[in-house]
Each structure stands twice: as structure tokens, then as C-alpha cells.
Legacy VTK file of the C-alpha trace (Angstrom):
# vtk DataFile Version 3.0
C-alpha trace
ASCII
DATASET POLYDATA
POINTS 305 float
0.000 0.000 0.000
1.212 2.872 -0.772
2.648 5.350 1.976
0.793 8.422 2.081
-0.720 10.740 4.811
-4.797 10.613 4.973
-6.316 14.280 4.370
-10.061 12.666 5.328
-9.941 10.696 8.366
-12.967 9.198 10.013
-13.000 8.568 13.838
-13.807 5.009 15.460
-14.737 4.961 19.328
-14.548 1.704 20.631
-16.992 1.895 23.515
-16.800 -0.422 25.921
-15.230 -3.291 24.927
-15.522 -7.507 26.652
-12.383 -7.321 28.406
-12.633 -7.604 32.188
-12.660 -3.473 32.416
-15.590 -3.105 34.025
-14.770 -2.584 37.684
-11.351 -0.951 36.839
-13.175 2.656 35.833
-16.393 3.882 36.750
-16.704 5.646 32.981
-17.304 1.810 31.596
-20.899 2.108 30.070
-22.530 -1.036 31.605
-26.363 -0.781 30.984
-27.576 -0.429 27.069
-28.610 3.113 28.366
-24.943 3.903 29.764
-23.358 2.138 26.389
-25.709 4.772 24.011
-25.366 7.829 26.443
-21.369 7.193 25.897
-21.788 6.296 22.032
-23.792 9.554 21.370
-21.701 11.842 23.576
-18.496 10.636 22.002
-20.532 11.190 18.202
-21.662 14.991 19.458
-16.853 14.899 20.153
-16.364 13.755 16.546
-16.887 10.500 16.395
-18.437 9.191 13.009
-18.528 5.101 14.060
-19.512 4.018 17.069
-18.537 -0.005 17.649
-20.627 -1.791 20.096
-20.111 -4.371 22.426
-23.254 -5.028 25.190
-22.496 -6.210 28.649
-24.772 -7.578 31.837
-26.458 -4.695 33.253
-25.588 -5.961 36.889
-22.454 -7.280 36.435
-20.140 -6.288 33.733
-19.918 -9.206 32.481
-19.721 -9.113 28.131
-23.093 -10.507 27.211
-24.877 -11.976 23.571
-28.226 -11.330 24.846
-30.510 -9.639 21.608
-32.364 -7.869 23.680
-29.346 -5.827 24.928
-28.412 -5.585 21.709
-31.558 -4.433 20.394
-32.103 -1.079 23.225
-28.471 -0.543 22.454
-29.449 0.138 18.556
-32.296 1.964 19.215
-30.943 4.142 21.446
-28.165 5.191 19.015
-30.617 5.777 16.141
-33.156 7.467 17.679
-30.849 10.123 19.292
-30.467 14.037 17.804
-27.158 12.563 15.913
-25.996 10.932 13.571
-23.483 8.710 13.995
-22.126 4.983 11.556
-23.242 2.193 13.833
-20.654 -0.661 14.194
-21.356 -4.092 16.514
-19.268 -6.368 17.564
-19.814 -10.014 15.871
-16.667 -11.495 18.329
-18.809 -13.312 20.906
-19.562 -16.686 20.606
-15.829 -17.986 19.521
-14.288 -18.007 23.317
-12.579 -21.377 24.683
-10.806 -21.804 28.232
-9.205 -24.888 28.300
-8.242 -26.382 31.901
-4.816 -26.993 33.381
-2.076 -27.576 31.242
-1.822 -31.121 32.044
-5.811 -31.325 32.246
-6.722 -29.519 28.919
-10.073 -31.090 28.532
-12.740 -30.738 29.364
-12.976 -27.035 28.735
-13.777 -24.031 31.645
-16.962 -23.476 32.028
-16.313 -20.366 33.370
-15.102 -18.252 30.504
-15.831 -20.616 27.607
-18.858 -19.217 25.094
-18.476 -21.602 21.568
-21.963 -21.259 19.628
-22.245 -21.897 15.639
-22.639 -19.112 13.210
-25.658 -18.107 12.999
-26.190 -17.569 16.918
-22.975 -15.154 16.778
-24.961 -13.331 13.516
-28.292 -13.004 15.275
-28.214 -9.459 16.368
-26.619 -8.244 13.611
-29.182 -9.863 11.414
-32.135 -8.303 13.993
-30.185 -4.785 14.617
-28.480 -4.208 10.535
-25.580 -2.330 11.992
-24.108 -0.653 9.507
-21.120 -2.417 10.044
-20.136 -5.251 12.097
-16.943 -7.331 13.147
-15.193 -10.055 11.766
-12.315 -11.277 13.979
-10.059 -12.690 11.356
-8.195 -15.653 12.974
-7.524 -17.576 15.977
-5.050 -16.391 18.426
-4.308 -16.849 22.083
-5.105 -13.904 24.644
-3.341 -12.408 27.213
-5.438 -14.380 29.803
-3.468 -17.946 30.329
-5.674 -20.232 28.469
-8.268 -18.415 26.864
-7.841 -18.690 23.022
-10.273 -16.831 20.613
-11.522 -18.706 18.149
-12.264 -18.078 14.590
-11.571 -21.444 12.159
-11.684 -20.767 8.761
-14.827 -22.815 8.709
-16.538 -20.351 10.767
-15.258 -17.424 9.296
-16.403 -18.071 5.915
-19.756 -18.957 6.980
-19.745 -15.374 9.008
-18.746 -13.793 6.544
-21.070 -14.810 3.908
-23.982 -14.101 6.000
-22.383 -10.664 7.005
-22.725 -10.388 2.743
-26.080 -11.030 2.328
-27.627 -9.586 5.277
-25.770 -5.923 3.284
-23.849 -5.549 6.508
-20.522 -3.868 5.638
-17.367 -6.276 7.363
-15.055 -4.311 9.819
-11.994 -6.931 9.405
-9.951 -7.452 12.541
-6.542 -8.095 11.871
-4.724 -9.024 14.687
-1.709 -9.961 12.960
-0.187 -10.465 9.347
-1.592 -14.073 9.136
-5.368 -12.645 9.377
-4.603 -9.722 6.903
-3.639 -12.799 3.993
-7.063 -14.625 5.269
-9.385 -11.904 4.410
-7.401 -11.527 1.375
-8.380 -14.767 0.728
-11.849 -14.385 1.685
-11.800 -11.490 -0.569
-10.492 -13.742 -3.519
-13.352 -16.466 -2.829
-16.164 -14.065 -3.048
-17.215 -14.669 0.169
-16.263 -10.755 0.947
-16.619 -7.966 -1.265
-13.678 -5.914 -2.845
-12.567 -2.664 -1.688
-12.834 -4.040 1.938
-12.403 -2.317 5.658
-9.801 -3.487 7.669
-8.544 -2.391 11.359
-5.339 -3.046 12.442
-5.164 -3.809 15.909
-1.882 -3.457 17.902
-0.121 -4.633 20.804
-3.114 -6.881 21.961
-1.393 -10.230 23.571
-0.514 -12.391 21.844
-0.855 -10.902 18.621
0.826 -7.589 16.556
3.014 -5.988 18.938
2.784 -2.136 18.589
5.848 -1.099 17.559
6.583 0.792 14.026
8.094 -1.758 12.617
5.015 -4.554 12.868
2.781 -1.807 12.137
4.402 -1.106 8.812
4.272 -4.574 7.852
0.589 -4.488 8.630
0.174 -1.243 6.669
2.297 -2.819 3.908
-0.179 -6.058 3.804
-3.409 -3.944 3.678
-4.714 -4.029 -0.497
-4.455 -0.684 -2.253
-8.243 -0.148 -2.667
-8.711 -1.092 0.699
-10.029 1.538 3.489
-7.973 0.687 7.252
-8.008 2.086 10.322
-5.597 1.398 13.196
-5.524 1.319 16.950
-2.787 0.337 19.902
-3.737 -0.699 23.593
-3.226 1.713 26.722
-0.638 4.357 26.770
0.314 3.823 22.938
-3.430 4.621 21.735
-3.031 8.370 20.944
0.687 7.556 19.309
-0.913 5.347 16.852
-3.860 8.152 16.215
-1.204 9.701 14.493
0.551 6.967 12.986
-2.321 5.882 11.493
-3.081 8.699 9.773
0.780 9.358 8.254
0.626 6.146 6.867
-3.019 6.650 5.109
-5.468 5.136 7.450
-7.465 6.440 9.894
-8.485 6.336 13.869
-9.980 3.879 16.394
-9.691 4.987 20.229
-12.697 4.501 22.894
-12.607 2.830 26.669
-12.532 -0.370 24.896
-8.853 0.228 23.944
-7.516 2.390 26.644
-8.669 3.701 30.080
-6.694 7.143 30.668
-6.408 10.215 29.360
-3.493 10.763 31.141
-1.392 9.652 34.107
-3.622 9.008 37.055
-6.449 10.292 35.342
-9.429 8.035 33.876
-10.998 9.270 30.713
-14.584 9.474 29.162
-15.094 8.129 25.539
-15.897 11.575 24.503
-12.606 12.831 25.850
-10.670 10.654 23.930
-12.276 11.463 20.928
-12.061 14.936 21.902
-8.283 14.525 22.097
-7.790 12.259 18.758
-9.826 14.484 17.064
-7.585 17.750 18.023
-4.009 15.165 16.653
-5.856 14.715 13.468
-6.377 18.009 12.711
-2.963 19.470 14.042
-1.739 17.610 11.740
-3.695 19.318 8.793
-6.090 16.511 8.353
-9.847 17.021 8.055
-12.037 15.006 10.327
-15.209 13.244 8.296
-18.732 12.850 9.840
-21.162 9.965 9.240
-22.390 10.531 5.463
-19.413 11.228 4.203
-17.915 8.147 5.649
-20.971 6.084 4.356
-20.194 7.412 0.795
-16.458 6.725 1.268
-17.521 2.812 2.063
-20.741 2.374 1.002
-22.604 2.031 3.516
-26.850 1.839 3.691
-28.549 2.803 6.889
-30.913 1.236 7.895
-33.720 0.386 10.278
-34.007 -2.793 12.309
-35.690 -5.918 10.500
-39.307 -5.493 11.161
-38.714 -1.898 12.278
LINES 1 306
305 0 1 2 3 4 5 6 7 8 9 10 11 12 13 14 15 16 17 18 19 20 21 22 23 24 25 26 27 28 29 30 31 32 33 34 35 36 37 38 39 40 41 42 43 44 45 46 47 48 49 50 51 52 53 54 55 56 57 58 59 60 61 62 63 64 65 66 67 68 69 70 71 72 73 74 75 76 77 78 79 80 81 82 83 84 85 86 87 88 89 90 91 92 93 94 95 96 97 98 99 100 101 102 103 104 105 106 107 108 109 110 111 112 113 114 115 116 117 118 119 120 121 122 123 124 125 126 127 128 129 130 131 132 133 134 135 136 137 138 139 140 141 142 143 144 145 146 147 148 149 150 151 152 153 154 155 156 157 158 159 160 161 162 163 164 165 166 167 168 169 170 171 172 173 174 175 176 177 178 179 180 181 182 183 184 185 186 187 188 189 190 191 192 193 194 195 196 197 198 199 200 201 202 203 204 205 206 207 208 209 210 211 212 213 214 215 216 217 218 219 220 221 222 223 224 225 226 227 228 229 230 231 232 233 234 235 236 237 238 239 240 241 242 243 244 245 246 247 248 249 250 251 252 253 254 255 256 257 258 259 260 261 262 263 264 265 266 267 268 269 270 271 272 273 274 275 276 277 278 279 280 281 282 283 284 285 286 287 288 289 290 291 292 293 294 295 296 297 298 299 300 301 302 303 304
């Protein structure tokens, strides 16, 4: 791909994530009415995607449940912006094996493995926009939790993702995932001119430094539209690199917890702050429409709705 600094940069916010932040910030929207509130205030900071995981009201915990799912989208869409809505399709694929001498049988605790369609059904009930495809298998920073995503599964995913018109968000985690989707690409299972977003220094995958990330950048298909992001302290440092080497900007609680040393941030803030790098740097930050132009994208409402 060809090395050259994006004028026209859309904004990602990453919202609340699955990861086990839940009790490590008080800013971590829980409730579908806490995960909207934070979605539309960080739209109103620049934001023109929002992606979406839900979690248990009560607990934290990362949660499938449609319902969830369902107040989440309607939230979004019926509120006084506009913002690209993006959900998670990750769920579904987790495995915790046991001891390393006792593999089998697997954790209950932990362990979520349901077929395709089940991972699909809110994004067939909600029509996001855009969803998720988690483009390989890798192990996690957690000591036996492996996400799973065989190619089996990810063709049947993305096929569905296809015909439902549901734009793929691909998540490469490392180089390996980037020549999958390629593939994918090359079946017909995805269309051309796909999305991709690089994601850095997440165990055990891409490590965040410049190096890696080049080779990423330098895997990602000329007509191809990416976006990058790096965990914790490194997220605003790759808002930048992203965007001098032609892509554009994920950041959101999801991703990172801080705004600064000591000091916990609100989704909106770090939008706030990404969108100020971007356009230091002489960039223009895009809204919604224009980014649904740049990709294609058809909004629409729920099925049924």
C-alpha cells in the first residue's frame, strides 16, 4: 500500500469493549442506556462510528443477549445525531481450556463456543451498519483463553455478514489474518474494496511497535479503506501513525482507560483529544455521510422496524 498521509480521516470509538474493564473505571458504560449515552456523547466529540459491544447490566460481564443488543441500537438511532453504527460479531468464539496437564474438558467459566448463525443473530435483527469479523484464531493475554475463529466459521460469518448488506469491519490481529481476508476477498465470500482495522499490541498478537505496524500497513490491499488502533498508553501515538501512513483512527474505553497519568478518561474525551491530533496535523475530520459514501454504507432500520 502505498505510503501516504490521509487528508479525510474518520473517527472510530470503541466503547466499551468484553475485556474484564468493568470494575477498573467507573466511565465503563454497563447498561444499554450507559453504552448509548457514551456512544452519542463521544458522536456529538467527533466521532463518526460508534462499535458496540453489550455487557450484563448488573455485572459487567460481556453478554450476547438480543435484547441488549436491540435497546443498544435503538438508542443510538433514535438520538439528535448521527453517527455509523458498528457491533461487535466477536462473541460466541471463546474457549478456556483447563490446566495444562488437564486440557479437557474445557472451563466453564469463561468458555462461550456457539455456531454461526447464533454469533450473527443481532446483527441480522439490529443491521448495523457495520459489524466485526475477527479474522483468525489467536491466544489472549489471559493464560488459556484462546479466541476462536476457524476458517470454517469465518467463511460462513462472513457470507452471511454479505447477504444480510452488513458492511465487514476486518480485525486483523496480525499479518496471518490480513492474507485470510485476502483470501476471503479472492473467494467471493467478501466484497472488494474491503475495511480493515489493524489492531496493535493486543497479547498475543501484533506488537505495537513501528516496525510490525508497517508490515501491517504494507499487507493492507491498495483499494482497501484501514483504520488502526494500539492498547493503553500507545493509543493516541498510533492516532497519528495511522493517519501518516493513510489510514485512519480507532480509540474509545474499549482500547484504553486514561487520558493521562492518574487520570481516567470518558469516551468523549478521547475522541475529543484524537480528534484535536488529526487536525494538528492538517487533516480534516469526516462525519457519518461522508464516511458512508467513502464505504458504502446503507442505513438502515431494524428488520421489522
Amino acid at each position: 500500500m502505498p505510503l501516504e498521509m490521509n487528508r479525510e480521516v474518520f473517527i472510530t470509538c470503541a466503547v466499551t469493549g468484553s475485556g474484564s474493564t468493568q470494575d477498573r473505571s467507573p466511565h465503563v458504560p454497563r447498561s444499554p442506556k450507559e453504552i448509548a449515552e457514551s456512544a452519542i456523547a463521544a458522536a456529538k466529540a467527533g466521532a463518526a462510528i460508534v462499535h458496540c459491544h453489550v455487557r450484563d447490566p448488573e455485572t459487567g460481564a460481556p453478554s450476547r443477549r438480543l435484547d441488549l443488543y436491540r435497546e443498544v441500537t435503538e438508542r443510538i438511532r433514535d438520538a439528535e445525531v448521527d453517527v455509523v453504527l458498528n457491533l461487535t460479531a466477536g462473541m460466541g468464539g471463546d474457549m478456556v481450556f483447563g490446566d495444562t496437564e488437564n486440557p479437557l474438558p474445557l472451563k466453564e467459566a469463561g468458555t462461550d463456543m456457539v455456531g454461526a448463525t447464533e454469533r450473527m443473530a443481532h446483527v441480522a435483527e439490529c443491521l448495523p451498519e457495520i459489524c466485526t469479523l475477527d479474522c483468525g484464531t489467536m491466544n489472549f493475554a489471559e493464560a488459556d483463553y484462546v479466541m476462536t475463529n476457524t476458517p470454517g466459521m469465518l467463511r460462513a460469518m462472513g457470507q452471511m455478514m454479505t447477504d444480510l448488506g452488513v458492511k465487514p469491519e476486518i480485525e486483523a490481529f496480525d499479518t496471518g489474518h490480513l492474507w485470510f481476508a485476502k483470501e476471503l476477498v479472492k473467494e467471493g465470500v467478501l466484497e472488494p474494496k474491503a475495511l480493515v482495522q489493524l489492531c496493535m499490541g493486543v497479547p498475543w498478537g501484533a506488537p505495537d511497535d513501528l516496525n510490525t505496524f508497517m508490515a501491517m500497513v504494507n499487507n493492507v490491499p491498495d483499494d482497501w479503506t484501514f483504520s488502526a488502533f494500539a492498547l493503553g498508553r500507545n493509543q493516541m501515538a498510533y492516532a497519528a501513525q495511522s493517519v501518516l501512513a493513510g489510514g485512519n483512527v480507532r480509540v474509545g474505553l474499549e482500547d484504553n482507560l486514561w487520558l493521562g497519568k492518574g487520570v481516567l478518561a470518558e469516551n468523549w474525551q478521547l475522541v475529543e483529544r484524537a480528534n484535536t491530533i488529526v487536525s494538528n496535523m492538517g487533516a480534516r475530520v469526516i462525519g457519518p455521510q461522508e464516511v458512508r459514501e467513502k464505504l458504502g454504507l446503507t442505513k438502515r432500520a431494524p428488520a421489522g422496524g
